[in-house]
C-alpha positions as CSV (number, residue, x, y, z in Angstrom):
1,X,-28.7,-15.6,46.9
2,X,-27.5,-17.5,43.6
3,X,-30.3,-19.7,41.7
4,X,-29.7,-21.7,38.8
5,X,-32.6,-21.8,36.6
6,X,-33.4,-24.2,34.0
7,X,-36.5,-25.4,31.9
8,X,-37.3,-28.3,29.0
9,X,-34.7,-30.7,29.8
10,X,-37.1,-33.4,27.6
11,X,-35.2,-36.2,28.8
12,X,-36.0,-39.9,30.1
13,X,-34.1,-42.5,31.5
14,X,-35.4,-45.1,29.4
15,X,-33.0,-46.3,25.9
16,X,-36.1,-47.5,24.0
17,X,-35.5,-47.1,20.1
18,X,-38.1,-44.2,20.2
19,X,-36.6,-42.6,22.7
20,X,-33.2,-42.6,20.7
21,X,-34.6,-41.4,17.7
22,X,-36.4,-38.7,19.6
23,X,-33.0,-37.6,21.4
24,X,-31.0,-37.9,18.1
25,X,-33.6,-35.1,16.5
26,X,-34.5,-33.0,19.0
27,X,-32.2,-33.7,22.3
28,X,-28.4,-33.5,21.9
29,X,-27.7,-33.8,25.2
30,X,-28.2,-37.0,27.5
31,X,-28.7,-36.6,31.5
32,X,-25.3,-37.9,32.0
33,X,-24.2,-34.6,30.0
34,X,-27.1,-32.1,31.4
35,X,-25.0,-33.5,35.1
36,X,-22.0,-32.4,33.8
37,X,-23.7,-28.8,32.6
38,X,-25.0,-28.7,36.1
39,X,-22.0,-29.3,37.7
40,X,-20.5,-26.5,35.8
41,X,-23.1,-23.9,36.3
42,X,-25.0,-24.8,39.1
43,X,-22.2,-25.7,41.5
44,X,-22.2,-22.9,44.3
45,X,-26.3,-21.7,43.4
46,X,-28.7,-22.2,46.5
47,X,-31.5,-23.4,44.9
48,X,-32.0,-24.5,41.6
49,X,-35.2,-23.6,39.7
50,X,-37.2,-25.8,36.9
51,X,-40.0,-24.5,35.4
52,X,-41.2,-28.1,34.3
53,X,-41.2,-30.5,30.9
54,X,-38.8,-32.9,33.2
55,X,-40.6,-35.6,30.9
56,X,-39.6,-38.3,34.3
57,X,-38.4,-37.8,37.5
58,X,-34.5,-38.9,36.9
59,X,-34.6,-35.2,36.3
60,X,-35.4,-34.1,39.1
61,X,-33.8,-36.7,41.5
62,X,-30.7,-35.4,39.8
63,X,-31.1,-31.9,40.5
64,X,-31.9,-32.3,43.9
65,X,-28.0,-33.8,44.5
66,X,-26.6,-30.2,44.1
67,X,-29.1,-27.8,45.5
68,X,-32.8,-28.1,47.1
69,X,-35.3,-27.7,44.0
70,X,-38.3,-25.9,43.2
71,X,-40.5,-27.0,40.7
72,X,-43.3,-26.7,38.3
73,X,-44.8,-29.8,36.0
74,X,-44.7,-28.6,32.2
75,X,-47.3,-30.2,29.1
76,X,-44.8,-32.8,28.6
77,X,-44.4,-34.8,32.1
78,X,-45.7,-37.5,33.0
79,X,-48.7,-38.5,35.2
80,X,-45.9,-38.5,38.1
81,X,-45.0,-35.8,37.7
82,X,-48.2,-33.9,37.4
83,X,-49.3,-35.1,40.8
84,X,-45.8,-34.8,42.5
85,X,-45.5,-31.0,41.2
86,X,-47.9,-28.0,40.7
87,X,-48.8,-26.3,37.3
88,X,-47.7,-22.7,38.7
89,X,-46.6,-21.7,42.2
90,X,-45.0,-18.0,43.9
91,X,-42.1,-18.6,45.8
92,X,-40.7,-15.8,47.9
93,X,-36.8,-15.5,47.1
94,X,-34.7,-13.0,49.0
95,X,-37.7,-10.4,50.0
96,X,-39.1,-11.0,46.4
97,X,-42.3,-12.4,44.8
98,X,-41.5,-14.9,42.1
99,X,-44.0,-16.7,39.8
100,X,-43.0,-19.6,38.7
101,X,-45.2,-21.4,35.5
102,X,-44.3,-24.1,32.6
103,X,-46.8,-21.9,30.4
104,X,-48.6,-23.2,27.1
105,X,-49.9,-22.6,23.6
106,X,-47.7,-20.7,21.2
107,X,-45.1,-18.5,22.0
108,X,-46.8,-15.9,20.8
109,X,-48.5,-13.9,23.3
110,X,-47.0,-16.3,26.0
111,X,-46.3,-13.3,28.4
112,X,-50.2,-12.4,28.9
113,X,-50.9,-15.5,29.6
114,X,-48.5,-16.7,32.0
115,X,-49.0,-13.1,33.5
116,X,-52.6,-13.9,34.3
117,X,-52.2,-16.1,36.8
118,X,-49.8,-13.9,39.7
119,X,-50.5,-11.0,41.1
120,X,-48.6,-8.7,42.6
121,X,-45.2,-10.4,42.0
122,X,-41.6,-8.9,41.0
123,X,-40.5,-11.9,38.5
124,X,-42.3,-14.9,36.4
125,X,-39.9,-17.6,35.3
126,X,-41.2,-20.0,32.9
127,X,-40.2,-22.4,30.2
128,X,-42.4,-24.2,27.3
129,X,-40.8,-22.0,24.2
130,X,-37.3,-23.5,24.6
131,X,-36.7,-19.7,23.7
132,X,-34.7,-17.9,26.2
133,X,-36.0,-14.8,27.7
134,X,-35.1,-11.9,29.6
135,X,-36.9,-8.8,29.7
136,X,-38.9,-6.3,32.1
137,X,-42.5,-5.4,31.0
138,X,-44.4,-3.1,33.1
139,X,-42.3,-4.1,36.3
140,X,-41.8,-7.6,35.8
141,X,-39.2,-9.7,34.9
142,X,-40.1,-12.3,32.9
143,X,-37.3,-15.2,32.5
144,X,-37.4,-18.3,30.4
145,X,-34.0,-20.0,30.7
146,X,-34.7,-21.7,27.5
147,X,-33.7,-25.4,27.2
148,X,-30.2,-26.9,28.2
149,X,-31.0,-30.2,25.4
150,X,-33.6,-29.3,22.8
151,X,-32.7,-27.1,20.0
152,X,-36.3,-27.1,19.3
153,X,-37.8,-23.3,18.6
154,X,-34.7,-21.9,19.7
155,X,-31.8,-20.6,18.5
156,X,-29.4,-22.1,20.9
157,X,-29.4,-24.2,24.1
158,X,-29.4,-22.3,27.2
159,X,-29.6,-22.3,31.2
160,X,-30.2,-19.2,33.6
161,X,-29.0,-18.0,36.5
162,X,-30.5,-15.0,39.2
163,X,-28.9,-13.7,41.2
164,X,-30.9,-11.9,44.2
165,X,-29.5,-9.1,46.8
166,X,-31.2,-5.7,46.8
167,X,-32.6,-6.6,43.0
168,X,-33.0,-9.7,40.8
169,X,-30.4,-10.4,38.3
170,X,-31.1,-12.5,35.5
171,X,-28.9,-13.8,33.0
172,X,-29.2,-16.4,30.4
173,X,-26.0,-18.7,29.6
174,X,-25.5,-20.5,26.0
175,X,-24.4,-23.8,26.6
């Protein structure tokens, strides 16, 4: 099983001035270029994984044209959002127990807290620190793809992918 994961896309669909200057600080990307990065990346993954801070639902209506979509709200979404999508789920993937989580606060520490709210599960994929992530502690992988569009915290944009057979696979990609 391939999954493309991805977090923090901070995009809208709306062109209001605010917006714009927002997009030309923080967001270098536009949806009609996170489409083309999903094309690239995402095109043969079953499922496709965002761990919230959509900001509106274009987002996700886009991502559900290449693969079926789980999902998480983040701080950032709207009220839409928040009651379309749940603030943390477990999704069983390929015999495995994933926990999936926007997370909050500051990035420091992150890890505990996002870990307090699964038990018993193999992987936690999350976003909020636009800072990729991959790394086992105590048995669990914990993945942040970091953000595709928003340099924000991080030291490059970046998407994920897992793949799952006997294990799970992560791996980050800079795009």
């Amino acid at each position: 099983m391939k999954i493309g994961v991805i977090a923090d896309t901070h995009l809208t669909k709306t062109s209001s001035v605010i917006n714009s200057v927002k997009n030309m600080i923080r967001n270098k990307r536009t949806i009609g270029k996170l489409r083309t990065l999903v094309q690239e990346y995402f095109s043969d993954v079953d499922l496709i994984i965002h761990a919230g801070d959509f900001v509106e639902l274009v987002v996700l209506e886009m991502l559900q044209e290449f693969a079926p979509v789980e999902a998480v709200h983040g701080n950032m979404d709207t009220a839409e959002i928040r009651h379309t999508l749940p603030a943390y789920k477990v999704l069983t993937l390929g015999g495995f127990s994933v926990g999936l989580i926007h997370g909050d606060g500051g990035p420091e520490g992150i890890m505990d807290r996002i870990k307090r709210h699964f038990n018993n599960v193999d992987a936690i994929i999350f976003g909020h620190t636009h800072h990729p992530i991959n790394q086992q502690q105590e048995g669990i992988l914990f993945f942040n793809p970091g953000s595709p569009t928003d340099r924000i915290f991080a030291p490059y944009n970046s998407l994920g992918l897992l793949e799952i057979s006997d294990k799970i696979q992560a791996s980050i990609i800079r795009v």
